[in-house]
C-alpha positions in Angstrom: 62.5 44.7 134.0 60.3 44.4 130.7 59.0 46.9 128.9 55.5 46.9 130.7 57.2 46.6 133.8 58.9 50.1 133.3 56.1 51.6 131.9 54.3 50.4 135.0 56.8 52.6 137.2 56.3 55.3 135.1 52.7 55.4 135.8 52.7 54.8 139.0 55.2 57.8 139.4 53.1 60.1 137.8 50.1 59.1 139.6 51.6 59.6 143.1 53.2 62.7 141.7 50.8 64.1 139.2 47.8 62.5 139.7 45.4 65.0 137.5 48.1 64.3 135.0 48.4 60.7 135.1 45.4 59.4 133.2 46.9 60.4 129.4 49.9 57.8 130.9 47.8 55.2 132.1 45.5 55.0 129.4 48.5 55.2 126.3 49.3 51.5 126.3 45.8 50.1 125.7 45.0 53.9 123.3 48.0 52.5 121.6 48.9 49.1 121.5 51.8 46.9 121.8 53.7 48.2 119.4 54.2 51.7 120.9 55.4 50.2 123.8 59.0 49.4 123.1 59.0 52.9 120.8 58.1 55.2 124.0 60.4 52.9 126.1 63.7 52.8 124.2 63.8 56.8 123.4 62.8 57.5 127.0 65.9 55.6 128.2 68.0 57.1 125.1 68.0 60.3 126.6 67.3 60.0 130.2 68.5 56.4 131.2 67.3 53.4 132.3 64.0 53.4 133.8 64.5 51.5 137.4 62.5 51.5 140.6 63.2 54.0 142.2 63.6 56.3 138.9 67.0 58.0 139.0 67.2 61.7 139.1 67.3 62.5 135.5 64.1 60.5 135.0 62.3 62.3 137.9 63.2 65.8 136.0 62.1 64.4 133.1 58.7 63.9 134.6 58.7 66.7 136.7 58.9 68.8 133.0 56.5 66.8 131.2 53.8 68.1 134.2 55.2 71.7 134.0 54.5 72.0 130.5 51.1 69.5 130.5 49.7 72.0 133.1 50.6 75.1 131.6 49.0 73.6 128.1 45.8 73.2 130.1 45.8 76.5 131.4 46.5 78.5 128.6 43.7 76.4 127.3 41.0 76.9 129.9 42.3 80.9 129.0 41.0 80.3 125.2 37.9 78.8 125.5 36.7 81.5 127.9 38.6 84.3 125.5 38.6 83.1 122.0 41.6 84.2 121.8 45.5 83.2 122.7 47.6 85.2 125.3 50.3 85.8 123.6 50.5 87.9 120.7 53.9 89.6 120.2 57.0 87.2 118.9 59.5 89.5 120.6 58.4 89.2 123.9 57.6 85.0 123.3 61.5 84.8 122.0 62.6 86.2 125.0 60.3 84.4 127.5 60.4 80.8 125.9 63.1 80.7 123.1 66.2 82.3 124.6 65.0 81.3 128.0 67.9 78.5 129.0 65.8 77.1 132.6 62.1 77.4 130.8 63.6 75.3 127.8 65.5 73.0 129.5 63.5 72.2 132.6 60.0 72.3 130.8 59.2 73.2 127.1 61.8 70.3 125.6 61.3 67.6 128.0 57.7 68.0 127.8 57.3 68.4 124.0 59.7 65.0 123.8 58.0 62.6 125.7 54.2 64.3 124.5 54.9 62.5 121.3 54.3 59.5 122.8 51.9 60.5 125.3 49.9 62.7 123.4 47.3 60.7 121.3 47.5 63.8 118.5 51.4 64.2 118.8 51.7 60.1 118.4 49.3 59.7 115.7 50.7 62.5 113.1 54.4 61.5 114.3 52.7 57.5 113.2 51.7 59.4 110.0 54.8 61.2 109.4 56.7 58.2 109.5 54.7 55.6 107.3 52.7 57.5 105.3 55.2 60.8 104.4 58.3 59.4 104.6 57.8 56.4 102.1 56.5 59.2 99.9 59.9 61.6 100.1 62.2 58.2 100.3 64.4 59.9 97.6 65.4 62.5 99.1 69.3 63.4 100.1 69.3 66.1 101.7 65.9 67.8 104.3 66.2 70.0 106.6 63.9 71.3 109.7 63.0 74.4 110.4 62.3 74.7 113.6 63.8 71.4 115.0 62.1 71.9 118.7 62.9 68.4 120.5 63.9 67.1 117.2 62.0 64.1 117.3 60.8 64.3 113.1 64.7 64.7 112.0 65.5 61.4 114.1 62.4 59.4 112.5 63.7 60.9 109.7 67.4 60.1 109.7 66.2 56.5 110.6 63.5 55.3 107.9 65.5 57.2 105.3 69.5 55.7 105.7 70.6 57.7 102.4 69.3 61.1 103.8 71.3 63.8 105.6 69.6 66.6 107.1 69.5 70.1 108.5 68.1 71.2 111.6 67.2 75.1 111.8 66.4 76.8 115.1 66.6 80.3 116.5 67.3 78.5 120.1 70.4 77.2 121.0 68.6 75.4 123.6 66.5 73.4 120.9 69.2 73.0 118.6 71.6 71.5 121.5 68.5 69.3 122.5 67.8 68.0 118.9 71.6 67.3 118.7 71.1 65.1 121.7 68.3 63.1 120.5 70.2 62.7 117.2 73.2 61.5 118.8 71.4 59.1 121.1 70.0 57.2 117.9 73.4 56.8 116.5 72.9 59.6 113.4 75.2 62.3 114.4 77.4 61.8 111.2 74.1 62.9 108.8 73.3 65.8 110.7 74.1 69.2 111.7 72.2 72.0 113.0 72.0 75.8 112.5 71.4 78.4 114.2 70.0 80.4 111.2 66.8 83.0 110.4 65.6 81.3 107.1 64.1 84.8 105.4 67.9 84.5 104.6 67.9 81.2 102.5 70.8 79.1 102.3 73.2 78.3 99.8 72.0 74.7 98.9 68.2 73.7 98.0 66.9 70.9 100.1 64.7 68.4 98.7 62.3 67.7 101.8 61.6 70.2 104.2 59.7 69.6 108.2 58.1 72.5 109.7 56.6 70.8 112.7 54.3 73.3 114.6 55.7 76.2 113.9 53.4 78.4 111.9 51.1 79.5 115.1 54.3 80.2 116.8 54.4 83.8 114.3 52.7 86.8 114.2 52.5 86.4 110.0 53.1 82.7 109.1 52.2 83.0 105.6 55.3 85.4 105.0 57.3 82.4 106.6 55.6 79.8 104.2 57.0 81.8 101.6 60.4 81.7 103.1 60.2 77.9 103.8 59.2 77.6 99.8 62.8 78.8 99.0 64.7 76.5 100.7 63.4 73.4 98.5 64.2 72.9 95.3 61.5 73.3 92.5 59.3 70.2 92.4 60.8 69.3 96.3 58.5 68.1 99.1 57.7 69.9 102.7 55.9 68.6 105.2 54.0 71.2 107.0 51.8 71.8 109.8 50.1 73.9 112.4 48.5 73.4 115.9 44.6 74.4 115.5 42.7 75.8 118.4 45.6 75.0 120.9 46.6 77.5 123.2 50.2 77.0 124.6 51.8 80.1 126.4 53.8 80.4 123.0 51.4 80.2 120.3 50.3 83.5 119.0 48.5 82.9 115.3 45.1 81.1 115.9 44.6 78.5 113.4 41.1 76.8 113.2 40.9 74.4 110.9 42.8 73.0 108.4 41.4 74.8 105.4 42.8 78.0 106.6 46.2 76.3 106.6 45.6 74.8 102.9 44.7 78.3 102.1 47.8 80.0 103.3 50.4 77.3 102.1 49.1 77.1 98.3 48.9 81.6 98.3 52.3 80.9 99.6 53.5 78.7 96.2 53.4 75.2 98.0 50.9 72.1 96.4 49.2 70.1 99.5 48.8 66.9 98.3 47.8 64.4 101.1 46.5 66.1 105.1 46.4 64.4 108.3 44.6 66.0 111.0 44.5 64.0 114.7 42.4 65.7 117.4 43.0 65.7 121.2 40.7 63.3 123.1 37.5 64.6 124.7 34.0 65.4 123.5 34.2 69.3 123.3 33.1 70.9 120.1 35.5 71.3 117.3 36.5 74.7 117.8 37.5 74.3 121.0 39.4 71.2 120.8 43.1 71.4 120.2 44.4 69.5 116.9 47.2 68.9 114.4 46.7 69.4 110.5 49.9 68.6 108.7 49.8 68.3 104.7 52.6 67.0 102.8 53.1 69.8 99.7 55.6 70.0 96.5 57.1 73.4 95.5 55.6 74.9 92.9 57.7 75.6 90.3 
């Protein structure tokens, strides 16, 4: 089958399956264009096979996770904009539920935030960012890490446009670190990365020179305190790339972020520099605060 022909199935599995869901699917190859195409194809079938009619059993989980975590998006979401306010609000209890919870992370919260990046118009946009407009920018680097590696989709883009980097992947979830080592090894870069199962107020013993925190911040009850922290694992005058979800109420965020001047705020209090933002919004037509978005700035450490 080609390309479009696989896509095809995809669609039409998730509209017989999902069919409130399906529209974001249908609509991604004209939102996107032709070069997506072979992108979203080739790292689906990386990690979950080839894509054949009818889809084999790890491809039918994979979709069945996708619409587990699209619909609980949209509910925590329909909570907000009646509330103003997120649901959750203690770490503790989110760590337990989500983080250290082997079926929710498997079955749901990693499959779904893998193939959202190239669903997702905002997840596909900053990752379209990240990788032509940041990386070119951080090209000498030789050593990043990521802090927070979730489906470690930014430390494969990263290993891959940048062949004389090695990197890092930090995660308080063996689940997500097991899951980023998956999607490392599928692209062929196992032998520049590692991951660490590691609480970064503790540092490490070598400076990086590019950092990735990837929607992490709203995930924390005090994420400039962990801005901070993220400052001292780069080396002085060393990049991060840094961002938050704004107004986007998953069953894990707990810090409300509204816009991306709150973000700014908090990373130069916290000794970074933003130098260049990139904000991508969710499609719709509801008003700005309550549409869910991505801000991410790209920052040097001050000295």
């Amino acid at each position: 089958m080609t390309d479009t022909e696989k896509w095809a199935v995809l669609c039409g599995a998730m509209q017989a399956r999902f069919p409130v869901l399906a529209s974001v699917w249908t609509q991604a190859h004209e939102r996107f264009g032709d070069r997506w195409l072979p992108d979203c194809i080739q790292n689906i079938e990386r990690l979950y096979g080839p894509i054949t009619r009818p889809l084999a059993p790890p491809l039918d989980d994979m979709l069945e996770g996708y619409a587990e975590f699209a619909a609980d998006s949209m509910r925590n979401q329909v909570f907000y904009e009646r509330n103003r306010h997120y649901r959750a609000s203690n770490y503790a209890e989110v760590e337990a539920n989500c983080y250290q919870n082997e079926t929710h992370m498997n079955r749901r919260y990693l499959p779904g935030m893998y193939v959202s990046h190239y669903i997702w118009p905002q997840h596909y946009h900053m990752l379209r960012g990240f990788t032509e407009s940041v990386l070119p920018r951080v090209r000498q680097s030789r050593l990043f890490f990521e802090v927070g590696v979730g489906c470690g989709v930014y430390s494969r883009c990263t290993l891959e446009t940048l062949p004389e980097t090695r990197g890092i992947g930090f995660d308080i979830s063996n689940h997500a670190l097991r899951f980023t080592e998956k999607v490392v090894d599928a692209a062929g870069l196992a032998s520049r990365y590692e991951i660490v199962n590691r609480d970064i107020r503790d540092g490490y013993h070598e400076p990086a020179d590019f950092l990735i925190c990837q929607e992490v911040l709203e995930h924390l009850e005090n994420p400039e305190e962990f801005c901070g922290w993220l400052r001292n694992l780069v080396r002085p005058g060393g990049w991060g790339y840094i961002t938050a979800a704004l107004n986007a109420a998953h069953s894990d965020h707990i810090f409300h972020f509204r816009d991306p001047a709150q973000l700014e705020a908090m990373l130069r209090t916290s000794g970074w520099q933003p130098i260049h933002l990139q904000e991508e919004c969710a499609p719709g037509k509801k008003p700005r605060q309550l549409t869910p978005s991505l801000a991410g700035f790209l920052c040097q450490r001050l000295p």
